[in-house]
N, C-alpha and C positions, 0 to 999 in steps of 0.2 A: 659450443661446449657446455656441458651438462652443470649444471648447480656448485658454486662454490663452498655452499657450505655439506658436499659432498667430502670436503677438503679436511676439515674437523675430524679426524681422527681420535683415538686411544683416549677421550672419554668417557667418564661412567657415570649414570644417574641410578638410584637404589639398587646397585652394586653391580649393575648389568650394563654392557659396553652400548654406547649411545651413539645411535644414527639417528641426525636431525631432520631428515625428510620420509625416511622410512617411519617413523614417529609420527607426524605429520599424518601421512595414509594411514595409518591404522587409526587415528582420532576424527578423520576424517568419515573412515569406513565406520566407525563404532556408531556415531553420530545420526548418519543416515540409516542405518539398520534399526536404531532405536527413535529415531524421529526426533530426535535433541535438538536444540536449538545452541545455533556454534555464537558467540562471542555476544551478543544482544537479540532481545526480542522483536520482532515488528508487527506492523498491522499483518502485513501479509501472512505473518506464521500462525494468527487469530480466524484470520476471513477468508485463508485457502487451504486446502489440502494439495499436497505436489504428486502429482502423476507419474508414471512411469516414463524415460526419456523414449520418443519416438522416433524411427526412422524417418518418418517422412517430416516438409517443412510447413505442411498446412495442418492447422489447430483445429478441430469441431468439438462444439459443447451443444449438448442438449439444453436449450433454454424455456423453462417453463411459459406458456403461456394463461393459463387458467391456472388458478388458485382455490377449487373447489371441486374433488375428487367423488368421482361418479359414484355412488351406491348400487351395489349389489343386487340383482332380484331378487325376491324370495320366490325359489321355481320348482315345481313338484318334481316326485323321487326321480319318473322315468322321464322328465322333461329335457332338452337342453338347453345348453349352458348359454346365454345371449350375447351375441360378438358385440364389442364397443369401436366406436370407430379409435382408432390412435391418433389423433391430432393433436393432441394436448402440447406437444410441445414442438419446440421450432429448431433446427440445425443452424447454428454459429459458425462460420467459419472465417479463419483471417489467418494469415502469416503466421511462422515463428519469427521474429525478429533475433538477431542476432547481438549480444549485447558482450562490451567485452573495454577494457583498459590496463594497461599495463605500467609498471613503476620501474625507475631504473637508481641501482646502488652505485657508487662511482666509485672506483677506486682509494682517492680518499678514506672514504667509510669504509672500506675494506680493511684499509689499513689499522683501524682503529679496533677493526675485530680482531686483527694477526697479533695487534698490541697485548689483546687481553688475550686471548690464545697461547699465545707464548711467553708470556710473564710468569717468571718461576717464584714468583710473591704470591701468587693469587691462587686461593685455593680451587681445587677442580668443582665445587660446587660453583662458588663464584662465576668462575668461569663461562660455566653450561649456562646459566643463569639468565648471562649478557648477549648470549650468542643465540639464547630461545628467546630472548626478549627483542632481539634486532629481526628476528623470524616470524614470530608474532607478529608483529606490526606490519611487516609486506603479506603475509598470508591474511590478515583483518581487513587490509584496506580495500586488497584484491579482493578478497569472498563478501563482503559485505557490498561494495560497491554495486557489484551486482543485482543484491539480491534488494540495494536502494532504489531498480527501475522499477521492480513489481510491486512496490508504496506506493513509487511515483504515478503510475498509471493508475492504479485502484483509487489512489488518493484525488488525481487531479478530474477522475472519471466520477466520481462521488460528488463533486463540488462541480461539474459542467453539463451537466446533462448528458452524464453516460458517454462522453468523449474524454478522450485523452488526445493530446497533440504534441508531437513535438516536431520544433523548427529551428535547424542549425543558430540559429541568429539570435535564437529567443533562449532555449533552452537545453539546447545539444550540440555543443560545440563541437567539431571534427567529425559530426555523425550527418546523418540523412532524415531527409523530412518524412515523416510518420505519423498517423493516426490511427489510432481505434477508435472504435464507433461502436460502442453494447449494441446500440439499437431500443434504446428507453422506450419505454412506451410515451405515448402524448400524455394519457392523462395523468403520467405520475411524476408531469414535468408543472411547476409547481411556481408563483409568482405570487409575494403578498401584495394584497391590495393597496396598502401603506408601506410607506419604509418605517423598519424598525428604529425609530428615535424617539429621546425622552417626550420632542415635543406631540409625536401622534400620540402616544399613550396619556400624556396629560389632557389631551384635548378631547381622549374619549374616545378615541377612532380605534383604537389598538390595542386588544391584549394579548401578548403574544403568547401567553400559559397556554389561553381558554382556543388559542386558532390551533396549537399544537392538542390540545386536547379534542377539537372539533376533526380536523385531519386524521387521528388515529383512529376517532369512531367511525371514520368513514374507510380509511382502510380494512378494518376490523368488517364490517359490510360487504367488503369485495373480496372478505377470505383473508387475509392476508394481515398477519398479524405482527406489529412495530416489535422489537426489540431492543431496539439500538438508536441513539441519537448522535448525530457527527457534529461537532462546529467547533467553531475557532475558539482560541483562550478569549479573546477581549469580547467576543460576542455573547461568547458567557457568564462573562462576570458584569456582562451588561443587563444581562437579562436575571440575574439575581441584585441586581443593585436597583434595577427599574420600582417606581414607584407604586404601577399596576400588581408586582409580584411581589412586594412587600407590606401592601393591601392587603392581599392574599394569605401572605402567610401569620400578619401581624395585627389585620384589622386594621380601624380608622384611628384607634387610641394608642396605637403604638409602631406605625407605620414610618416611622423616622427611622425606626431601628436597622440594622443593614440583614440582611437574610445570611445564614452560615452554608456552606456546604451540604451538612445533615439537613436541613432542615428543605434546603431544596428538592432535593432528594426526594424528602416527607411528600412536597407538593406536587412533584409529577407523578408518585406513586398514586397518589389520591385523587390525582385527575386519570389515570391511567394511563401516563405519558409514561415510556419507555426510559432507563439512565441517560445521561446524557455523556458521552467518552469526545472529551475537550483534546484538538487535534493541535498540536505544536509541531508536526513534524518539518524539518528542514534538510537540504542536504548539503554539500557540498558545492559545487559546478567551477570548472578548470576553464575561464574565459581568456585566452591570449596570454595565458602563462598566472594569470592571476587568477586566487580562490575564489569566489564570491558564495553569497548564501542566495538556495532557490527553495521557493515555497510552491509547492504541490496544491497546498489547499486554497479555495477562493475562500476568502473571507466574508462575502457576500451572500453566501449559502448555510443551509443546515441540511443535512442529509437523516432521511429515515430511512434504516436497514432492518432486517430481523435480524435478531440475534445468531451470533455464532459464524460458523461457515456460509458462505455463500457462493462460492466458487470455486474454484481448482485453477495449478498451476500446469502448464502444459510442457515439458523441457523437450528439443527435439534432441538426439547426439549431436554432440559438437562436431565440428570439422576436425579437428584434432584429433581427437579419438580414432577418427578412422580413417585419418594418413596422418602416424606419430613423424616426430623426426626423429633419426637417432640419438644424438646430441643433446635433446632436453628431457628434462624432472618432467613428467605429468603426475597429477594427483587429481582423482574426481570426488570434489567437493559435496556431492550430493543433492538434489533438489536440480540436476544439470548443468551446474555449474562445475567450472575445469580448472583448475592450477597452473600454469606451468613455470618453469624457471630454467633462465638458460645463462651463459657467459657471452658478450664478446669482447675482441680485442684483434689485437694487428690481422691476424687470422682472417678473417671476418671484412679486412678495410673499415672498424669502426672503432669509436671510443671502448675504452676497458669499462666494462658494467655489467652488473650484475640485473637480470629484468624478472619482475616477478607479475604475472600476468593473470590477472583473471577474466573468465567466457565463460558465455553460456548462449545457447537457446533458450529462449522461454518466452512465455505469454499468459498474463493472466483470465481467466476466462470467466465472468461472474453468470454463473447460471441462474442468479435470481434476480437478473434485471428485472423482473416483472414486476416485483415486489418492493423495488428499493425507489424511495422518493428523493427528489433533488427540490429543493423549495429556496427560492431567492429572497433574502429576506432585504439589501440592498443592495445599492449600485445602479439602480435605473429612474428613470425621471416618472412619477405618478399620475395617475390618470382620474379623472372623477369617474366614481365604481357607481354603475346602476345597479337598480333592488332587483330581485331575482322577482316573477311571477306569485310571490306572497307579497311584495314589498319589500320585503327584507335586502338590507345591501350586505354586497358578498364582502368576506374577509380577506379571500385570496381568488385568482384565474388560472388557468393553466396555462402554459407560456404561448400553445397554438391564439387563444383569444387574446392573450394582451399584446400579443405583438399583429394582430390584427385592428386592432386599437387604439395602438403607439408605438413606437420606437422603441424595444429593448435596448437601452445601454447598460454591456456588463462591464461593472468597473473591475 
């Protein structure tokens, strides 16, 4: 049976007779035509652009491989033109996965709408009011929900070395075991030489300014220019409270003082260290009937991206779309995500409820893995670092040499 609150009748909102789901689609449709962003902002609405949904269930992204664009000949009038070979970049391809959860209203809470529905106390704005606000919140939880996998992935692929994983047991309850895999490059898989703690940096071993400012110059050498700095809140406010970076910003005579905000800021601009965009995200997760909080991001890592967009969202059509049922509301949410709402009850052989369900296909596709660094700043056990062929000891490894060296432990 089709949406109850198809039920809501002979209401009016600025003096025009009100249907709550037809409303819906049209805020819906307004949304995606203009590229708005529906209820909250995310990473993902920052670092993807979303695609047109496709038919088919397999994703390809062109992934940069070189980062330094061939020049031009300079070639006389009646010469021709010199063919380049087109290698430069690599085909991605992986699944759409299928992402989707649904909410159920019970009857109870129905009742509680009929109450304020039909109360001749209650004025009709009132009314609409409480009946768009019980609406609101299944269409939020449903549409956002969603579009909380493609954080999750981007997010927990930033902090692991360009994987994402997810494991029923671990992190995807009622779902199936899953991975993406960018396909990182080796060298831009990244391991400091010390763990970031007060006591390396006292000791001398450690400045983690002057390693993030040594990494960008050497990015900057392979073409590939920082933007963007990813880590965790407490990683950050450790690395502004450290003594090495308060040195830095305060000198040897006033070095007690705590570093502000702005002024950190000052210091990686002047090292030519990229902002730094401190990652709190958390979401939800339904484990056995209970909420619990799940963290996307390792706390062990800092991620260097360039600025802005760096990949695209891939949506396939839903199933839905193209075998409707009769009996349910669809509304297509935009960015490939789907609506629906339906009733059961005796009908049906089930509980009386109202379900309000959001899906999608999608997959995020980051075409500039090439470019984006994953760097381990803890969670693994230390190794004594040899000087490199000057003598000099290195700051940081790539993860292929230190775990041929020792044991990565990620904590």
């Amino acid at each position: 049976m089709k949406s109850i609150f198809s039920t809501f009748k002979g209401l009016h909102k600025d003096g025009k007779p009100l249907d709550f789901l037809a409303t819906w689609k049209k805020t819906f449709d307004k949304a995606s035509e203009r590229e708005t962003t529906l209820f909250q902002k995310m990473y993902c609405d920052s670092w993807f652009t979303t695609n047109t949904p496709q038919m088919s269930l397999t994703a390809e992204a062109l992934v940069g491989k070189y980062n330094l664009r061939i020049m031009a000949t300079l070639i006389g009038d009646e010469s021709p033109t010199p063919m380049r070979r087109s290698d430069g970049f690599d085909v991605w391809t992986k699944e759409i996965p299928r992402v989707g959860h649904k909410f159920p209203m019970y009857a109870r809470d129905y009742r509680k709408l009929m109450e304020v529905y039909e109360n001749p106390r209650l004025s009709e704005s009132a009314k609409v009011k409480q009946i768009e606000k019980t609406l609101t919140h299944d269409m939020k939880d449903a549409y956002l929900g969603c579009k909380d996998v493609m954080d999750f992935i981007a997010l927990m692929a930033f902090s692991n070395w360009g994987v994402a994983q997810f494991v029923p047991e671990i992190n995807n309850p009622g779902g199936r075991k899953y991975e993406v895999d960018y396909q990182m490059p080796e060298t831009n898989k990244l391991v400091s030489a010390f763990l970031w703690n007060s006591a390396n940096t006292k000791a001398g071993k450690l400045s983690p300014v002057l390693m993030l400012s040594a990494i960008c110059s050497d990015l900057r050498n392979r073409g590939i220019e920082p933007g963007e700095i990813l880590m965790s809140q407490d990683l950050y406010f450790w690395l502004r409270m450290d003594e090495t970076t308060r040195l830095l910003v305060h000198g040897n005579d006033k070095k007690a003082q705590t570093v502000t905000t702005a002024q950190m800021a000052d210091l990686l601009a002047g090292n030519e260290i990229p902002p730094v965009t401190v990652i709190t995200r958390k979401m939800g997760m339904d484990m056995d009937g209970k909420r619990k909080s799940l963290e996307p991001w390792n706390h062990n890592f800092i991620c260097i991206k360039p600025a802005g967009v760096i990949g695209e969202i891939q949506p396939a059509i839903e199933d839905s779309e193209l075998i409707e049922e009769e009996n349910v509301d669809y509304m297509n949410a935009g960015g490939g995500i789907r609506i629906a709402k339906w009733r059961t009850g005796e009908s049906t052989g089930q509980v009386a409820a109202e379900y309000t369900q959001g899906s999608g296909r999608l997959l995020p596709l980051i075409t500039e893995i090439g470019a984006i660094i994953c760097l381990q700043v803890r969670g693994f056990e230390e190794k004594e670092v040899p000087a490199d062929a000057n003598g000099v000891a290195r700051t940081y490894w790539t993860k292929s040499e230190f775990e041929s060296a020792t044991s990565l432990e990620v904590g």
